[in-house]
Backbone as a printed PyTorch tensor [residue, N CA C, xyz], in Angstrom:
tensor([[[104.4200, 147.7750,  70.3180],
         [105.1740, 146.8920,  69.4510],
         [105.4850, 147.6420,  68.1670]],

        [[106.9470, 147.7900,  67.5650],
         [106.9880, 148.0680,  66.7440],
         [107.9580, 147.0350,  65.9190]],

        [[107.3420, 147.2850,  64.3350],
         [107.7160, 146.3180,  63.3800],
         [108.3930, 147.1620,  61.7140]],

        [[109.5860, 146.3500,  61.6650],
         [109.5920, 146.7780,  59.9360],
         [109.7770, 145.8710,  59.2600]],

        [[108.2320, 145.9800,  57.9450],
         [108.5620, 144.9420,  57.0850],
         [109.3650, 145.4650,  56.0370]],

        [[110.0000, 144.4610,  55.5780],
         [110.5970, 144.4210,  54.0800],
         [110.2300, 143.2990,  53.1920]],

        [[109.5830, 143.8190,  51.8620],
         [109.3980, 142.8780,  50.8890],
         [110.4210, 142.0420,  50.5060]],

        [[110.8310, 141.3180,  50.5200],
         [112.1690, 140.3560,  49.7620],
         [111.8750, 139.8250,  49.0890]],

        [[112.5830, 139.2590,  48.0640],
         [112.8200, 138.1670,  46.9740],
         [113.3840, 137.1280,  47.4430]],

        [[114.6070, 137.1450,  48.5500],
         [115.0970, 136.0740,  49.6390],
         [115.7510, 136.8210,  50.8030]],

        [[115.8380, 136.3060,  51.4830],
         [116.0940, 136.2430,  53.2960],
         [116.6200, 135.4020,  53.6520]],

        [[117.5290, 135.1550,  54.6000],
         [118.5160, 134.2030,  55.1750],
         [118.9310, 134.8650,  56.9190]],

        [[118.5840, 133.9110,  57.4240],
         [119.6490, 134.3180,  59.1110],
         [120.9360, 133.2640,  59.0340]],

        [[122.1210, 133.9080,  59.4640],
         [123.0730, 133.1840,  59.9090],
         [123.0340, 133.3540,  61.4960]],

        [[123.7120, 132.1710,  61.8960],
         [124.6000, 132.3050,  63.2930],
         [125.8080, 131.4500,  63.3610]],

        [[126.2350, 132.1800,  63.7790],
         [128.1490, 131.4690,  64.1240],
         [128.5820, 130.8600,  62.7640]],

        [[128.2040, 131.8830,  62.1270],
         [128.4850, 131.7300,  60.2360],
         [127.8560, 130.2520,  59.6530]],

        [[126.7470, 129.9290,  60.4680],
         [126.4640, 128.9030,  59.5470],
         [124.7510, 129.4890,  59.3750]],

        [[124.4120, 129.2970,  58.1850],
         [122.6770, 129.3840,  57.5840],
         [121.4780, 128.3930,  59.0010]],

        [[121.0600, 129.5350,  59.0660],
         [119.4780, 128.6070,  60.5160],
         [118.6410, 128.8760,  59.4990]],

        [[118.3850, 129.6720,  58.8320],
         [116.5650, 129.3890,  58.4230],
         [116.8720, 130.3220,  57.2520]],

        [[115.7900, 130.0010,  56.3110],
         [115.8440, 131.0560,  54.8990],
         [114.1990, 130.5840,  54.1130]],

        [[114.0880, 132.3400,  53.5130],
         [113.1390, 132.1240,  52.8090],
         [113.2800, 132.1090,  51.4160]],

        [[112.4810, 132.1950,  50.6630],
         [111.9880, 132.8880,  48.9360],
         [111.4130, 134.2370,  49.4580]],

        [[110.6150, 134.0640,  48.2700],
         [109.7060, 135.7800,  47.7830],
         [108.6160, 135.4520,  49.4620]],

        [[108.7680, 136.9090,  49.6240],
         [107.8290, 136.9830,  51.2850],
         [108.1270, 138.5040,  51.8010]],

        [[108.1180, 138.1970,  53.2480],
         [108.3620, 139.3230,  54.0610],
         [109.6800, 138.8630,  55.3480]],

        [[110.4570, 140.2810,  55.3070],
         [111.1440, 140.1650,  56.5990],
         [110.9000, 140.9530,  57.8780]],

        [[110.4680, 140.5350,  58.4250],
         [109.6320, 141.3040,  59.1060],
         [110.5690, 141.4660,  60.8870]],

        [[111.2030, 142.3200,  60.5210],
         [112.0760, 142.7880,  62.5990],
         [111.1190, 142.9990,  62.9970]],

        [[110.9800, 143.0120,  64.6610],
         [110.2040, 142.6580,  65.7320],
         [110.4400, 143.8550,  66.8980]],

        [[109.8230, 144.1030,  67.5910],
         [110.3590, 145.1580,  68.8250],
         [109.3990, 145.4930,  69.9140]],

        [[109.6450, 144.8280,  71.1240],
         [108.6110, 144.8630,  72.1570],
         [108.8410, 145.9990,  73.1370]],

        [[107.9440, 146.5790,  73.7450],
         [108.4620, 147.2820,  74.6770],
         [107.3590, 147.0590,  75.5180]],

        [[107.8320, 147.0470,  77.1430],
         [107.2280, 146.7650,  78.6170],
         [105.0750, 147.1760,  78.8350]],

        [[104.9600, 148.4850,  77.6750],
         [103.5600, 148.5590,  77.9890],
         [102.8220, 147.5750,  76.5360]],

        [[103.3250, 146.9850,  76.0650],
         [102.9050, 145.9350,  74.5380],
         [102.0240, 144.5810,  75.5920]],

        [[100.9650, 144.7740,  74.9320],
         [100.1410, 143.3170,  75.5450],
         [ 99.7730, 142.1800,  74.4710]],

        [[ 98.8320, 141.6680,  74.5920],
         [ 98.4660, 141.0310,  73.7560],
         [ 97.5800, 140.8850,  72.5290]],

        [[ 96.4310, 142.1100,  72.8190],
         [ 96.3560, 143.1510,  71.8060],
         [ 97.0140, 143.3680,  70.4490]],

        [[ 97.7990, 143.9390,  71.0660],
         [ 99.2620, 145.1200,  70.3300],
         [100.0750, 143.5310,  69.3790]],

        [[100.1810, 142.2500,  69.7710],
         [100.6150, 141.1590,  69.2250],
         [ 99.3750, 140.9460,  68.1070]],

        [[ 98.0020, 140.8840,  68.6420],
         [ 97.2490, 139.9630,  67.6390],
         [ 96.8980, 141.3040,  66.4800]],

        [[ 96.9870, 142.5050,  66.8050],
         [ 96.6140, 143.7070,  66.0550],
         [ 97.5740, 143.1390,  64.8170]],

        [[ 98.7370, 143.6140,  65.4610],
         [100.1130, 143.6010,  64.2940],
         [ 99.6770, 142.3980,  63.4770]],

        [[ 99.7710, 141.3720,  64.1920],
         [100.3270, 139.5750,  63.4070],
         [ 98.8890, 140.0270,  61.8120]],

        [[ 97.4800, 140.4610,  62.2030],
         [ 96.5940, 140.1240,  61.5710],
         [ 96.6970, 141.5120,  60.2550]],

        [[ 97.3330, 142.7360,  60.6030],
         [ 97.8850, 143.7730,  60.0390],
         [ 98.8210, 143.1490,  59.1140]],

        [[100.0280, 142.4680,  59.4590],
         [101.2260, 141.9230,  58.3940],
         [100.6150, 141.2160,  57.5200]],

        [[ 99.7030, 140.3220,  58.0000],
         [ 99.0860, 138.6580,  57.3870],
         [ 98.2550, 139.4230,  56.0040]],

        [[ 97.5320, 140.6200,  56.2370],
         [ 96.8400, 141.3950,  54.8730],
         [ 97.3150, 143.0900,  54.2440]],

        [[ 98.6660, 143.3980,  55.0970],
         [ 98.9880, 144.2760,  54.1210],
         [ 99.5470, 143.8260,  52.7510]],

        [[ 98.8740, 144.5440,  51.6900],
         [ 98.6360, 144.3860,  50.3730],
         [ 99.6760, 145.1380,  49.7190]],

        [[101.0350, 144.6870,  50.0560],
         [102.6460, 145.0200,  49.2480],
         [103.2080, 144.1850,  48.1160]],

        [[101.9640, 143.1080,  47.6450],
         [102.4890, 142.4710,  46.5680],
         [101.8500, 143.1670,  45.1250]],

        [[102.6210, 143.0760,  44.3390],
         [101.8430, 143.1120,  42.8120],
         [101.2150, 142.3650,  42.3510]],

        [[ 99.8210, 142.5710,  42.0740],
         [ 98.5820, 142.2150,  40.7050],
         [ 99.7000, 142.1560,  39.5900]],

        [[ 98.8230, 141.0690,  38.5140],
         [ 98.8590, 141.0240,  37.7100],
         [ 99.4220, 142.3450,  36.4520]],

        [[ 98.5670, 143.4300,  37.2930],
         [ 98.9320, 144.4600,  36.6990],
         [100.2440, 145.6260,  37.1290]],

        [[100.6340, 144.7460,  38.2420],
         [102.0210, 146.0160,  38.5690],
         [101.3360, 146.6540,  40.0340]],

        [[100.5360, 146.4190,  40.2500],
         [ 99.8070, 147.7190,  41.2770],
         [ 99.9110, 146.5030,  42.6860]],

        [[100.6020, 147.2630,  44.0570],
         [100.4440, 145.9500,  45.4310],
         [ 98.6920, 146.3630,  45.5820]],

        [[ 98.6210, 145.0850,  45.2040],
         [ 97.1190, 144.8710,  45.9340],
         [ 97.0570, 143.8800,  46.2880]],

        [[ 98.2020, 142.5980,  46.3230],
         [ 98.0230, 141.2010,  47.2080],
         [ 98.4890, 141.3520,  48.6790]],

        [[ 98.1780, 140.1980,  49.3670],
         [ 98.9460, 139.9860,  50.3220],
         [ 99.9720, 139.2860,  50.3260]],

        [[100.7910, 138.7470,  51.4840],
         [101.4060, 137.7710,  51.7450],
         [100.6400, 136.1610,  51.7570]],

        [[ 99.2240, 136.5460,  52.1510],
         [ 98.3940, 135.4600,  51.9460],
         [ 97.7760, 135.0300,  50.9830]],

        [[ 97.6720, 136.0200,  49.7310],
         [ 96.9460, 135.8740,  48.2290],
         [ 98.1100, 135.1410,  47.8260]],

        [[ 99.8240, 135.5100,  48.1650],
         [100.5520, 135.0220,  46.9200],
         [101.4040, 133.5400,  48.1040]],

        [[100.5170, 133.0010,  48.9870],
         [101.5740, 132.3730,  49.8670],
         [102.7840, 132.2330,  50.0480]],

        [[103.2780, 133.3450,  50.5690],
         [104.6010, 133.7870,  50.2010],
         [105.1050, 133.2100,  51.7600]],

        [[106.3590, 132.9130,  52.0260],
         [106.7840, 133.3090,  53.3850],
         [106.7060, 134.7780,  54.2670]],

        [[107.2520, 134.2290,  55.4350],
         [107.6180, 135.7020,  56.4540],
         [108.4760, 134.9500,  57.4240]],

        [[110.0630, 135.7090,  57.2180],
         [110.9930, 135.2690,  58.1200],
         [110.5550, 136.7980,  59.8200]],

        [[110.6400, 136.2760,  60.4860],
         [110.7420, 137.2750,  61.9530],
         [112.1540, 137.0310,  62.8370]],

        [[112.0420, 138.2780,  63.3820],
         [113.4190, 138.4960,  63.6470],
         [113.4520, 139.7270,  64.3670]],

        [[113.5450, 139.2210,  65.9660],
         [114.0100, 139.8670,  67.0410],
         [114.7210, 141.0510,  67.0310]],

        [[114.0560, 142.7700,  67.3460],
         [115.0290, 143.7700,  66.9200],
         [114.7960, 144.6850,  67.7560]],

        [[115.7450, 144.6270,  69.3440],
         [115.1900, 145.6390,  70.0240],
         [115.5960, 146.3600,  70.4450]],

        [[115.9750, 146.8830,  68.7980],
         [117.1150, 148.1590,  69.0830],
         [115.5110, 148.9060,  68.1110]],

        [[114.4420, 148.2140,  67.8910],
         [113.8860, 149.4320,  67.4400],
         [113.0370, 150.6320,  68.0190]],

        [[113.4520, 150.2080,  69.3680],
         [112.8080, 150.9220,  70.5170],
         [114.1200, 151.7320,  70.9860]],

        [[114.8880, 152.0270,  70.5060],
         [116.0520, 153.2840,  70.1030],
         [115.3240, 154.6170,  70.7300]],

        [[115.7460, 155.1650,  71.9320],
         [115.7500, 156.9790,  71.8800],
         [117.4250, 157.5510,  71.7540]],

        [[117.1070, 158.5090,  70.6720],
         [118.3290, 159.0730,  70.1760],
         [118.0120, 160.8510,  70.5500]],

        [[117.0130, 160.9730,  71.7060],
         [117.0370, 162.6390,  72.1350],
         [117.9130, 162.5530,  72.7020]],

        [[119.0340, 162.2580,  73.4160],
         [119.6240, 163.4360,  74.2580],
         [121.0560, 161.9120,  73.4450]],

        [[122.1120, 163.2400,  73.1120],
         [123.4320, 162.8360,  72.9860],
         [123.1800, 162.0310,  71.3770]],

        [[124.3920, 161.1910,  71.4100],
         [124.3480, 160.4040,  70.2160],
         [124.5760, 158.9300,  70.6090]],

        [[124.1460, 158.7100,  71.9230],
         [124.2660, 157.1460,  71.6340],
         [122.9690, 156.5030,  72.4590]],

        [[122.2880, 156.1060,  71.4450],
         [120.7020, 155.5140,  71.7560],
         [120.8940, 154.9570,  72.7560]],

        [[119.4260, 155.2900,  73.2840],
         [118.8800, 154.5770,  74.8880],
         [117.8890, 153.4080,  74.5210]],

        [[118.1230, 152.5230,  75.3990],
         [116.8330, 150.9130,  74.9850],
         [115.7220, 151.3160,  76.1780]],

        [[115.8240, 152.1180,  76.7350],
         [115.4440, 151.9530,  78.3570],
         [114.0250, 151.3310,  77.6620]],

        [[113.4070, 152.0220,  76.5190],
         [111.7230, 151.3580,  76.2610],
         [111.8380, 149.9190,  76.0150]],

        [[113.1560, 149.3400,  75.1120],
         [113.3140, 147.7010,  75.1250],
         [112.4540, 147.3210,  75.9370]],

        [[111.5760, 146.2500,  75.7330],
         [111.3270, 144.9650,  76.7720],
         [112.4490, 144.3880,  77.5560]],

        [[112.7040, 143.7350,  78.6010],
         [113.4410, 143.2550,  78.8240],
         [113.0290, 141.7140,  78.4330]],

        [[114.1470, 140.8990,  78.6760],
         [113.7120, 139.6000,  77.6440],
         [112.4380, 138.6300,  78.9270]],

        [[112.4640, 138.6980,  79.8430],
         [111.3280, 137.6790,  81.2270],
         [110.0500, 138.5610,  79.9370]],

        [[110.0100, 140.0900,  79.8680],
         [108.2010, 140.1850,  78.8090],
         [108.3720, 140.0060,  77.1910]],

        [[109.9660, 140.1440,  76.7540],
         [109.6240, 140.3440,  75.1330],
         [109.7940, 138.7730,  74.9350]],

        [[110.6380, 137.6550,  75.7000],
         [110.5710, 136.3160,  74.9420],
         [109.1440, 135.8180,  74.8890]],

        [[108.1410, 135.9680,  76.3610],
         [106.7120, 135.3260,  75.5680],
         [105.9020, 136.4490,  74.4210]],

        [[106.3130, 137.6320,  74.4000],
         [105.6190, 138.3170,  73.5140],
         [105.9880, 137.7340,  72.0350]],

        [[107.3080, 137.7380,  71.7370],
         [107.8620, 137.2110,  70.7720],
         [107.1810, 136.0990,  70.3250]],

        [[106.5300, 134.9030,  71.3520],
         [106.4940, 133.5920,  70.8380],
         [104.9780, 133.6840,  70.5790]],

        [[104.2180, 134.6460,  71.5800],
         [103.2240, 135.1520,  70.6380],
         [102.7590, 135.2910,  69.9420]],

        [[103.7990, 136.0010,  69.0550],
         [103.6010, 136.7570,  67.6510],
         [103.7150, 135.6540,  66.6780]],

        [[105.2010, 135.1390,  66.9220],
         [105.3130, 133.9650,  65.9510],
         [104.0530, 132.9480,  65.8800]],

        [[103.1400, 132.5020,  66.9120],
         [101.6860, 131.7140,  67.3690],
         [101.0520, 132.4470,  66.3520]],

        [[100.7250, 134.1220,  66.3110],
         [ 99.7520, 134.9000,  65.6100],
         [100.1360, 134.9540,  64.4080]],

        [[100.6370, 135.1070,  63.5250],
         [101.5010, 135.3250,  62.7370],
         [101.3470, 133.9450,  61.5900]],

        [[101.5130, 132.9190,  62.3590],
         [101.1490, 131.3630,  61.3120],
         [ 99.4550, 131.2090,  61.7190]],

        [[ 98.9380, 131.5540,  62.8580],
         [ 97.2450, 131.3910,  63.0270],
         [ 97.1320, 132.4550,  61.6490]],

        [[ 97.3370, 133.8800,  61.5000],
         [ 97.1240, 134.6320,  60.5780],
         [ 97.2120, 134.8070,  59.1990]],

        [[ 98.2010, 133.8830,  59.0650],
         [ 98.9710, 133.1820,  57.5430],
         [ 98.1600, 131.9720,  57.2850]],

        [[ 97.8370, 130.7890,  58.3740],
         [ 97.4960, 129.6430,  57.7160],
         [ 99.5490, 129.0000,  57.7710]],

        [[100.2510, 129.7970,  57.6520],
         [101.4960, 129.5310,  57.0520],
         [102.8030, 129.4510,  58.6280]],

        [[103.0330, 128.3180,  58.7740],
         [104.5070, 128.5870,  59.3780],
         [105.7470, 129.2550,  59.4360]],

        [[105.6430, 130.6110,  60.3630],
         [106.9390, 131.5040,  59.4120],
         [108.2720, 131.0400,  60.5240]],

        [[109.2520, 131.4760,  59.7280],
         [110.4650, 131.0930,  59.8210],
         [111.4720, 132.0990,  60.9890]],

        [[112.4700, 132.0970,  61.8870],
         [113.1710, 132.8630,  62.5440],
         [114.1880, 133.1890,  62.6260]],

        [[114.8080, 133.7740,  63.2580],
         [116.5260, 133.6940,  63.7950],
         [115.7750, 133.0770,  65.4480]],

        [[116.8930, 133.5130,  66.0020],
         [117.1600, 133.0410,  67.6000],
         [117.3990, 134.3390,  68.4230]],

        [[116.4170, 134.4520,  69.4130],
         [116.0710, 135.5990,  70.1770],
         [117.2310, 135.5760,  70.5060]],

        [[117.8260, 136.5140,  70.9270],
         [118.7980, 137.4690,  71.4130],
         [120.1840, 136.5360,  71.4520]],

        [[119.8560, 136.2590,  69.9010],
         [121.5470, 135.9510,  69.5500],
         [122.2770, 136.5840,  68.4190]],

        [[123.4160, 136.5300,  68.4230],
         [124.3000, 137.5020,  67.4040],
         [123.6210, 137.0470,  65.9790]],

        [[122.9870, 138.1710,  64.7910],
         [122.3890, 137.3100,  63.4860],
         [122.9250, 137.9560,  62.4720]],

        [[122.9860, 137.3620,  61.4220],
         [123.7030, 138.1090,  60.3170],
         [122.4620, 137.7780,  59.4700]],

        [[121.7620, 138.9970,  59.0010],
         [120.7320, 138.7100,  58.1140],
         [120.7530, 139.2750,  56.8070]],

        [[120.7090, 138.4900,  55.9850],
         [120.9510, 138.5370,  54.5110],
         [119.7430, 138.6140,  53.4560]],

        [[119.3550, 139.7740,  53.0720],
         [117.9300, 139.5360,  52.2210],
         [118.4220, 140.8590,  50.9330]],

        [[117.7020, 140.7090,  50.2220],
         [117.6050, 140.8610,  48.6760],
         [116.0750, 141.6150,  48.7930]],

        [[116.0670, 142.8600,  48.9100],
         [114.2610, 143.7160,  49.4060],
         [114.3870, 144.0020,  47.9200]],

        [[112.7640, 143.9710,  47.5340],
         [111.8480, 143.6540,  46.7160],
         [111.6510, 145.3860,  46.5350]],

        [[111.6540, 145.3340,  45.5470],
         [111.2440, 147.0500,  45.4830],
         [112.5130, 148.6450,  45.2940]],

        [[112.6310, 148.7190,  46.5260],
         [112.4550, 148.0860,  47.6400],
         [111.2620, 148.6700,  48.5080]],

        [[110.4110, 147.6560,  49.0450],
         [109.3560, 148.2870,  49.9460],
         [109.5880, 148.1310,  51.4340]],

        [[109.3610, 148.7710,  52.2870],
         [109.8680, 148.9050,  53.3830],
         [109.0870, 149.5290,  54.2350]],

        [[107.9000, 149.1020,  55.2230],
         [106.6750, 149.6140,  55.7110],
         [107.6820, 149.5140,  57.5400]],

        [[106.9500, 150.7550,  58.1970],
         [106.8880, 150.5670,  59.1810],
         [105.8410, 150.9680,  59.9820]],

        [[105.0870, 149.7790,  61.0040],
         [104.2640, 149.9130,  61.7460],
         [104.6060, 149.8700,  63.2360]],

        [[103.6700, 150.6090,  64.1300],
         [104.1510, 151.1080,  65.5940],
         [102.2580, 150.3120,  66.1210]],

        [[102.2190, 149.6330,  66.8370],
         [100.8270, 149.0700,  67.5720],
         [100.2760, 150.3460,  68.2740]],

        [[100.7240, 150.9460,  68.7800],
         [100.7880, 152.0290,  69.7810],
         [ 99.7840, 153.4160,  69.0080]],

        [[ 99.9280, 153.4530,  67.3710],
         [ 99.4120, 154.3760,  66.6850],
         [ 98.3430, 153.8730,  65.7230]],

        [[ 97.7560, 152.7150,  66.3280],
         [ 96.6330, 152.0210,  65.2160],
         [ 95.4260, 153.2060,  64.8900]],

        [[ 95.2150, 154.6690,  65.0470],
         [ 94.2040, 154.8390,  64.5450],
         [ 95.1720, 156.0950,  63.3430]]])
């Protein structure tokens, strides 16, 4: 499973140009399953996002979480981040999940993700056209791979 967060100040998904879901100050967090991702690799990540410490103290320095400052976390289906760009110039998905393993992985996460928060986070719509609109904080911009937890 791989994931990139972004700190935001706000976040928004459109579809078919109208607003589905939006946050405040939080995380946007894209999503990306691929065929050997279990369930593991879901509860690792969800409990990883829920306490990386990308917010600012009092003093300027990230030492909160998403859970110190109850912030949101919009998620959002991205499985183009399982991209191979070795051979030629036009990326291969072949690692993609296909959607029969990434839709329950997905709903998974979103399950782990509010168990891990305490907090209900917010979405787009699996594998539909999204126009996502956010305002990154920083900008901070972490990316984690399940696959390389040590």
């Amino acid at each position: 499973m791989k994931v990139v967060i972004q700190r935001v100040n706000q976040c928004s998904v459109s579809i078919a140009s109208k607003q589905y879901s939006e946050i405040g100050q939080g995380m946007l967090v894209l999503c990306g399953f691929e065929d050997a991702d279990t369930n593991d690799d879901i509860v690792w990540t969800a409990n990883k996002i829920a306490n990386l410490r990308i917010f600012d103290d009092s003093e300027g320095v990230m030492n909160l979480s998403v859970k110190d400052i109850n912030a949101d976390i919009m998620i959002v289906s991205q499985f183009t981040l399982h991209a191979s760009t070795k051979k030629g110039n036009r990326p291969s998905y072949i690692k993609s999940a296909k959607p029969e393993i990434s839709i329950p992985l997905y709903k998974m996460f979103f399950k782990e993700i509010n168990k891990a928060t305490s907090k209900l986070p917010k979405t787009g719509v699996f594998g539909a056209e999204m126009k996502v609109s956010l305002i990154n904080d920083g900008p901070v911009t972490i990316l984690i791979d399940s696959k390389n937890k040590e």
